[in-house]
C-alpha positions as CSV (number, residue, x, y, z in Angstrom):
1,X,131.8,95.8,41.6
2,X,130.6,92.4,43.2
3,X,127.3,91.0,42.9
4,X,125.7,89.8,45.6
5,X,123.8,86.5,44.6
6,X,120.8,85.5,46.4
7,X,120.2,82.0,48.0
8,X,118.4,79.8,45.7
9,X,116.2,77.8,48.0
10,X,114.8,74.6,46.9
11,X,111.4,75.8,47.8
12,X,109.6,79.1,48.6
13,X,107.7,79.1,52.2
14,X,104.4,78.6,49.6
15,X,105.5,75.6,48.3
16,X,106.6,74.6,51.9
17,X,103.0,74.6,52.5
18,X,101.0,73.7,49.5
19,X,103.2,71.3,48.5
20,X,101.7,67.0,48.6
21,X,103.3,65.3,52.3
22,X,105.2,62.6,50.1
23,X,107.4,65.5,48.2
24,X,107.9,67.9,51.2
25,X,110.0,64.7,53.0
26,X,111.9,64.7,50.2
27,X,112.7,67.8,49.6
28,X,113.3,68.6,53.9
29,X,116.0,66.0,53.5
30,X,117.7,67.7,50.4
31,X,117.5,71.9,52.5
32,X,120.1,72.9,54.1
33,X,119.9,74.1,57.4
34,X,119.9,77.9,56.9
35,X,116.6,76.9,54.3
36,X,115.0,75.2,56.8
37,X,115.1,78.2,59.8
38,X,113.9,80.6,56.8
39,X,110.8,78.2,55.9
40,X,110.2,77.8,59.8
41,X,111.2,81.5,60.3
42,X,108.2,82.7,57.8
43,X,105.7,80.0,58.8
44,X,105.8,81.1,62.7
45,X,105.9,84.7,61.2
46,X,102.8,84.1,59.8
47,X,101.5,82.8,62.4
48,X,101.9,85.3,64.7
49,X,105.2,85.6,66.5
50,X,108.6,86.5,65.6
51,X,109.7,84.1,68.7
52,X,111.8,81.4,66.8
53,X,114.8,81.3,68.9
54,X,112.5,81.2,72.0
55,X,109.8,78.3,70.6
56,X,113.0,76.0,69.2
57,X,114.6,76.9,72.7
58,X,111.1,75.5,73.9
59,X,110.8,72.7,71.9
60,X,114.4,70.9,72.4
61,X,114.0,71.7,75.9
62,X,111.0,69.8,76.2
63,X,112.0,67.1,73.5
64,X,115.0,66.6,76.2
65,X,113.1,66.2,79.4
66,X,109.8,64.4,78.4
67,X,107.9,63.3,76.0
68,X,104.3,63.7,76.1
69,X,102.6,60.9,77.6
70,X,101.0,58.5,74.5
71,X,102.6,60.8,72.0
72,X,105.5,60.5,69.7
73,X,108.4,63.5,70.3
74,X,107.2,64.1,66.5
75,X,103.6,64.6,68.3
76,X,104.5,66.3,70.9
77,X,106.7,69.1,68.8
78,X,103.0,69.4,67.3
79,X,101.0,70.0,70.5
80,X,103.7,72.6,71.6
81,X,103.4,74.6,68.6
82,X,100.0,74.7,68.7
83,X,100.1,75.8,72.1
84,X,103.1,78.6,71.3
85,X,101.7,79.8,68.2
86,X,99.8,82.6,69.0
87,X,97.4,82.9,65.5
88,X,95.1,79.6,64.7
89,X,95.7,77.8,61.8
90,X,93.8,78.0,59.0
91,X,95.0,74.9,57.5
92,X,94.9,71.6,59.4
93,X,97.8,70.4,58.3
94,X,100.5,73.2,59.1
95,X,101.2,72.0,62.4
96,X,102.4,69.0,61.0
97,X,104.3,70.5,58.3
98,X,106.0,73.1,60.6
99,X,107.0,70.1,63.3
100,X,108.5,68.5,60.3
101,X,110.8,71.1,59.9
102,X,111.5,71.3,63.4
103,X,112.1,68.0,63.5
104,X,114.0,68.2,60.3
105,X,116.5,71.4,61.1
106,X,117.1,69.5,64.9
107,X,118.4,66.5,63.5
108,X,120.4,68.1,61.3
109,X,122.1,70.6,64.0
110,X,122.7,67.6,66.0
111,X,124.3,65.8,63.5
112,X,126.5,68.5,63.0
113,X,127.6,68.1,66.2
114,X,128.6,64.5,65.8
């Protein structure tokens, strides 16, 4: 009979965001991809929407025509998901922490494709 193992992820989507700034950088860099999308997955959950595909569609769409003017794409990634997020967040920061991901999982799919 074959055991079927569970992913180990390098964080839970708690940690993701309770965790200090200067160790989730870190540890963004070291996920994999398929970590990242769970995190990001849960965190959107959470906040209202089951809508992934859609709001990353969104976002790279946007993040390839224009950037918001006197913002950073990393800025602008923010706005948009406050603006797509349905539920308010309770924490100031989780914005910021999901655009990191964001950011995070669409420079690693597009290295991939280099």
């Amino acid at each position: 009979m074959k055991k079927k193992f569970e992913k180990i992820f390098i964080l839970n989507s708690n940690e993701v965001i309770s965790v200090k700034e200067a160790e989730l950088v870190s540890k963004l860099k070291e996920m994999d991809i398929e970590e990242l999308e769970h995190h990001a997955q849960t965190i959107m959950k959470d906040m209202g929407t089951d809508e992934y595909s859609s709001i990353m569609s969104n976002i790279m769409k946007s993040l390839k025509e224009e950037q918001r003017e006197g913002y950073s794409q990393f800025e602008s990634v923010q706005k948009q998901l406050e603006e797509e997020l349905p539920n308010k967040a309770y924490m100031s920061d989780i914005y910021a922490r999901l655009a990191a991901i964001v950011m995070t999982i669409i420079s690693k799919k597009f290295k991939a494709l280099l």
